[in-house]
MIVO-560350 format. One record per residue (C-alpha): residue number from 1; x, y, z. Coordinates in steps of 0.2 Angstrom, whole numbers. Layout:
% MIVO-560350
{r NUM {X Y Z}} ...
***
This chain:
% MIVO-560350
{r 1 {-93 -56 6}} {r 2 {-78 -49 16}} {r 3 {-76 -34 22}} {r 4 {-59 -26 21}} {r 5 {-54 -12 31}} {r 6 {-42 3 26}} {r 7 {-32 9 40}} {r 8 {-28 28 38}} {r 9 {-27 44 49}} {r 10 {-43 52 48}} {r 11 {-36 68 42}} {r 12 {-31 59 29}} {r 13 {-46 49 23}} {r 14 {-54 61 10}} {r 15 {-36 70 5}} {r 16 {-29 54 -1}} {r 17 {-36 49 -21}} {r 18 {-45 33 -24}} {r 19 {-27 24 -32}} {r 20 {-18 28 -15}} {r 21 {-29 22 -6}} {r 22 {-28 7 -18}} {r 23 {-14 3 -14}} {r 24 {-11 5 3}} {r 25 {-24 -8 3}} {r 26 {-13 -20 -7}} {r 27 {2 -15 4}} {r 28 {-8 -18 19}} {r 29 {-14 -36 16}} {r 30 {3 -39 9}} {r 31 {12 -53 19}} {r 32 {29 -47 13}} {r 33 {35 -32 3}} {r 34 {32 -29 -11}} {r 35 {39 -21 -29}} {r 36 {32 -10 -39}} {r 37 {27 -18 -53}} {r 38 {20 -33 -38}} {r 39 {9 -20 -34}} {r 40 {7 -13 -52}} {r 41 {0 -30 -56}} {r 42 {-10 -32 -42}} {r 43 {-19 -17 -42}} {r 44 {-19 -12 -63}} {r 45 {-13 4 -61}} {r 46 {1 10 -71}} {r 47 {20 8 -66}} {r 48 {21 26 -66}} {r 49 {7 30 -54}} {r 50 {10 16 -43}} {r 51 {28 24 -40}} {r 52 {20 41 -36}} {r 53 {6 37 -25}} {r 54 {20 24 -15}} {r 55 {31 39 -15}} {r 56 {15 49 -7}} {r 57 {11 36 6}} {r 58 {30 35 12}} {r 59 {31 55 14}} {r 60 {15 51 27}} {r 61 {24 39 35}} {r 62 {10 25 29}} {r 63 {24 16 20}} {r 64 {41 10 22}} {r 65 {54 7 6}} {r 66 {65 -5 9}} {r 67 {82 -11 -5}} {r 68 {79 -27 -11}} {r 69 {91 -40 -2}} {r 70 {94 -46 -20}} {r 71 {93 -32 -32}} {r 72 {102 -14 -23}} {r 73 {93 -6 -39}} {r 74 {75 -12 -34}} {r 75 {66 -9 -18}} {r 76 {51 -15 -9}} {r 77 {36 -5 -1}} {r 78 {30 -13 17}} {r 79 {13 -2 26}} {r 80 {18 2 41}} {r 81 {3 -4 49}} {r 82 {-8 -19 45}} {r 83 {-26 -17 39}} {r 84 {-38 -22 56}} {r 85 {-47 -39 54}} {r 86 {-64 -36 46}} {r 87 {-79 -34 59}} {r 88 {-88 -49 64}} {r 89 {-104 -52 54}} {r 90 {-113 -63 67}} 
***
């Protein structure tokens, strides 16, 4: 089984709810960035929430929103640092 890690301040650990963490997850192991409704799908959450917790986790800087090259409407959420490899198990 693997192990992922969740990189975040540690002030911020318990003040974060379950779904932001959630998706700073996704964001994190994300190769690229990713729209909402990428992450909406991928985490099953709501549109609606998945917007307010990326809107959360850009005001503490965990997150960068970038416009889509290909839509100007649409945007894309990037973490702003990758989750840490897991720990080794041997």
């Amino acid at each position: 089984m693997d192990v992922i890690a969740l990189k975040l301040p540690d002030g911020l650990r318990e003040d974060l709810p379950p779904s932001t963490k959630l998706v700073l997850l996704i964001l994190q192991e994300a190769e690229q960035p990713l729209t909402l409704d990428a992450i909406a799908t991928r985490t099953a959450l709501p549109k609606e929430t998945v917007r307010r917790r990326c809107r959360e986790l850009v005001e503490h800087d965990l997150v960068s929103k970038h416009p889509s090259l290909s839509d100007a409407r649409r945007v894309r959420f990037k973490a702003t640092q990758t989750a840490p490899p897991p720990p080794d198990s041997g």
